[in-house]
N, C-alpha and C positions, 0 to 999 in steps of 0.2 A: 380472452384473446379475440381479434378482433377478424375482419376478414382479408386484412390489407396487412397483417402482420407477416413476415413470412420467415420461414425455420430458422435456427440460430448458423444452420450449417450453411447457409444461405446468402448470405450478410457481404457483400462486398466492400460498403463504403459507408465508413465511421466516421462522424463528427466531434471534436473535441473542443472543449469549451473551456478555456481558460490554459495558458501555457508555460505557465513556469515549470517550477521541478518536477513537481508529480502530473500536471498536462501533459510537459514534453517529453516526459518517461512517458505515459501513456502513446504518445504520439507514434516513437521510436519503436515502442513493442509492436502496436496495431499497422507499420510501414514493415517491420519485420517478418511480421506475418501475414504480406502479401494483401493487406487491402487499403484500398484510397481511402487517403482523411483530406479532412477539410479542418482547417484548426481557425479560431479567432480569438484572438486576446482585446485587450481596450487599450494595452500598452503604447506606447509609440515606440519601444523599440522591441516590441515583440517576438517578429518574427526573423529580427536578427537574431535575437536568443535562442527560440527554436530551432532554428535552424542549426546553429553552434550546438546546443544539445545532441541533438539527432547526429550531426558529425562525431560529437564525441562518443559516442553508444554505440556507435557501426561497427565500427573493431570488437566488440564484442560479443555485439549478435550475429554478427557475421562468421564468430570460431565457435558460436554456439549452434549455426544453424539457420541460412535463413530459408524463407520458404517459398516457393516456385512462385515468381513473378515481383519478388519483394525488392521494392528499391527505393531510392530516397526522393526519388523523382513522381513516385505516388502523393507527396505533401501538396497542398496545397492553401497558402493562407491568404483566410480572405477577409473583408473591408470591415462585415458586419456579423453578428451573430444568425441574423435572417439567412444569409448568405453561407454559412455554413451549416447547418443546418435542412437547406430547401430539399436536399435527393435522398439525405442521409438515411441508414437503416438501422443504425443506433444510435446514441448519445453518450457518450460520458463528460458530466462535468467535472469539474478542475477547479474553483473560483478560491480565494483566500477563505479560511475559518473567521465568517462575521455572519452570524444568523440570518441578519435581515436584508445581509445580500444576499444569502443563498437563496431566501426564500423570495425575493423578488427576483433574481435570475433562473431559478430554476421555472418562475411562474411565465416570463419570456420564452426559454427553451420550450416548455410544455405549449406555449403558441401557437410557436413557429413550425414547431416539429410537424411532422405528417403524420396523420392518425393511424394509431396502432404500434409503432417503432417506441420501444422502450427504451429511458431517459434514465442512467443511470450515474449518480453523485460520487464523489471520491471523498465525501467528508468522512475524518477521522473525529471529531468533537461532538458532531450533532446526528441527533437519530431521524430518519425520515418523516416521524411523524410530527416533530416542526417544524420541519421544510417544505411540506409538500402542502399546508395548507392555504396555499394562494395561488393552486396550480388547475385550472379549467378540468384536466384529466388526470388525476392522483392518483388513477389504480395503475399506472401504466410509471410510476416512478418506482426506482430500487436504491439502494447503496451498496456501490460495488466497490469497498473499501481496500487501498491498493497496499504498497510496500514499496518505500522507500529501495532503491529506485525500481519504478513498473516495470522498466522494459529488462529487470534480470530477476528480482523476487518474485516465484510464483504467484504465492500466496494473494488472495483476493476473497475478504467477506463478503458475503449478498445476504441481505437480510431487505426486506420492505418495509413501511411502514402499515399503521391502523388502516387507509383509505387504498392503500394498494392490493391489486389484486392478488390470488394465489399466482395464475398463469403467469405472470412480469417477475415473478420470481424464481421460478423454473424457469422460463426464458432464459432471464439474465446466467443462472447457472450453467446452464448447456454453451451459452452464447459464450462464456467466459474459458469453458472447457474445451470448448474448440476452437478459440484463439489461443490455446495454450497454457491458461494458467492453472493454478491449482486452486478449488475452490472449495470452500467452507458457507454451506449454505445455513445458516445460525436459524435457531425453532423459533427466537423471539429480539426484539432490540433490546437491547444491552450497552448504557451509557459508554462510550470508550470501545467498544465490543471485545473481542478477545484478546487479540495478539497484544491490542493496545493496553488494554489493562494489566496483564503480564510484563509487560515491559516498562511501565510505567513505575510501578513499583518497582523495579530495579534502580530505574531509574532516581527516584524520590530519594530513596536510601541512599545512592552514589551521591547527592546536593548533599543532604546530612552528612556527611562523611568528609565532603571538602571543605565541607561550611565549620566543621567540628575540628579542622585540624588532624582526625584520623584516617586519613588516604588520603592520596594527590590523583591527579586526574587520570596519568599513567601507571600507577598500582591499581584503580579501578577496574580499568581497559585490561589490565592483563591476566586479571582476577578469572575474568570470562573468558580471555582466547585461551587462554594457557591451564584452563580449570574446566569448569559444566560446561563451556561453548564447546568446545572437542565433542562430548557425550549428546547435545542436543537434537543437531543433525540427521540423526536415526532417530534413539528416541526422545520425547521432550521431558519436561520434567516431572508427567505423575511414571513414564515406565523408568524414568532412569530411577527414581524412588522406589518403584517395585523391584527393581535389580538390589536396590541397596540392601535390602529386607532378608537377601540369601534367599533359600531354601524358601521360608517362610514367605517370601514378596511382601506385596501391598500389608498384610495383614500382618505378619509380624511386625515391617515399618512404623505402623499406627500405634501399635499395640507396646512397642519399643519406646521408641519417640516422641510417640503424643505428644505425652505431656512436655516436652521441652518446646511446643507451638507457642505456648504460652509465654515463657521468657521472653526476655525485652529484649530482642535482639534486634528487632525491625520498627519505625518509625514511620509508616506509610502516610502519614499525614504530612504535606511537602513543606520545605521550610520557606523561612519570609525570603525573597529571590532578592537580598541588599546588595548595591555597588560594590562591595565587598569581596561577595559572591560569584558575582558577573564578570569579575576581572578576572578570580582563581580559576574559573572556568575556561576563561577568553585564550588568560596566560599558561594554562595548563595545557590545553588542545594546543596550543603554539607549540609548547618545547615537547610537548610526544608525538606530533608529526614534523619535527624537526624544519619549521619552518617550511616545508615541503606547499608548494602551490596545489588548492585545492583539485584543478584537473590530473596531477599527478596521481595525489590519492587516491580520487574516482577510479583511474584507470587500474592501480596497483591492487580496490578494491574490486571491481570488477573482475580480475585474473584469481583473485582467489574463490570467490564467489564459485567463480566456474569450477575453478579443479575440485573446492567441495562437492558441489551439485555434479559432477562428473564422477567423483567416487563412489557417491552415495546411490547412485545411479549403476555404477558395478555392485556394491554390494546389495542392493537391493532385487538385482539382475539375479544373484545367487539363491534366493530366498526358493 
């Protein structure tokens, strides 16, 4: 850590870097909790977008809570990356999943930035240690890997990369936990990291399955809300498997079960993504959100989101 670094509880004014869905989730969260950003995109209609975002996320953060002094009139977007970045006291990028922009963009950010103020990535594909190798100051980058959307899913990994420091890593965890979220500070990188690879494999198998003729895209979807998604929310899937066990938990589960791991039940290798494919998909999400325009969804997703995270939040109260 540096001398010009200062505590995560500290932090008034966040720079974001790149603004589409998961930028301007980020944006909405970091306005929500009361500190001035500074956002730049390369887009030309950027900051209409952002803007529209952040309107549509207010109604939400707003019944969840905002935080003394939070308001939408903290955004401000500006010309250049240089330009957002010049006062800032953190970083987070945003930029599309393409390697070799991350790794020249983040090497810009690390530039411009002021020494000391930790730079941290939202890549979901790439692990920090081929990003950060074209950055002037590497120990001071993190990946603070977010959820769809930032400004309502806690959840946020931080893990560093080989060139990064310990301290930018605790940083970022403190820094993340006192803007509100829930943090998973991971021992090592992990291709995909957690939440991601878990889900991905749900995912995989959902392709095979419509690609096979065996589920439609709304028996998938309701496989989860109406089945294990109910159970997740408290616990996830190795205690809901210790519940399933009885008596015995984890160890008679194993000891029961095991061997049915082995059956071919699952396909995790993804299948070929054909035209095919891409329509069943296209056309299946059409007729199970019954046509419904995507801002509907958002908001209708949003509402539930909350009264989950609001029960879970009583039952957890009881503990």
């Amino acid at each position: 850590m540096t001398e010009s670094t200062i505590a995560p509880a500290e932090v008034g004014h966040v720079a974001c870097i790149g603004a589409g869905v998961i930028g301007g989730g980020w944006v909405a969260h970091f306005l929500a909790r009361g500190y001035r950003v500074t956002a730049w995109d390369p887009a030309d209609d950027a900051a209409e977008k952002l803007h529209r975002l952040v309107e549509l996320a207010w109604p939400a953060l707003t019944e969840l809570g905002l935080a003394e002094g939070a308001s939408r009139d903290n955004l401000t977007v500006v010309d250049t990356l240089e330009n957002a970045v010049a006062g800032a006291e953190f970083v987070q990028e945003s930029a599309p999943e393409d390697l070799d922009l991350k790794r020249d963009l983040l090497a810009r950010i690390d530039a411009a930035t002021p020494a000391g103020v930790v730079i941290s990535s939202s890549t979901s594909g790439f692990t920090m240690t081929e990003m950060q190798d074209r950055c002037p100051t590497p120990q001071r980058l993190v990946v603070g890997h977010p959820f769809n959307p930032p400004y309502l899913i806690p959840l946020v990994e931080v893990v560093g990369g080989e060139s990064t420091e310990d301290w930018a890593v605790r940083w970022a965890s403190e820094f993340f936990e006192v803007a509100g979220k829930s943090v998973i500070t991971m021992d090592r990188e992990v291709p995909g990291f957690i939440a991601n690879r878990l889900q991905e494999a749900i995912w995989r198998e959902a392709l095979h399955m419509v690609a096979n003729g065996e589920a439609t895209v709304e028996q998938i979807d309701a496989s989860i809300t109406e089945g294990p998604g109910l159970r997740w929310p408290l616990f996830g899937p190795c205690l809901t498997f210790h519940l399933a066990g009885g008596e015995g938990g984890m160890a008679h589960m194993l000891d029961h079960f095991g061997p049915s791991l082995k059956a071919p039940w699952t396909r995790l290798e993804a299948p070929e993504l054909t035209g095919e494919l891409r329509d069943r998909m296209v056309d299946g999400c059409e007729e199970a959100s019954g046509g419904r325009p995507i801002p509907e969804l958002v908001a209708e997703r949003d509402q539930a989101v909350i009264a989950v995270m609001r029960a879970m939040q009583q039952v957890r109260g009881t503990r």
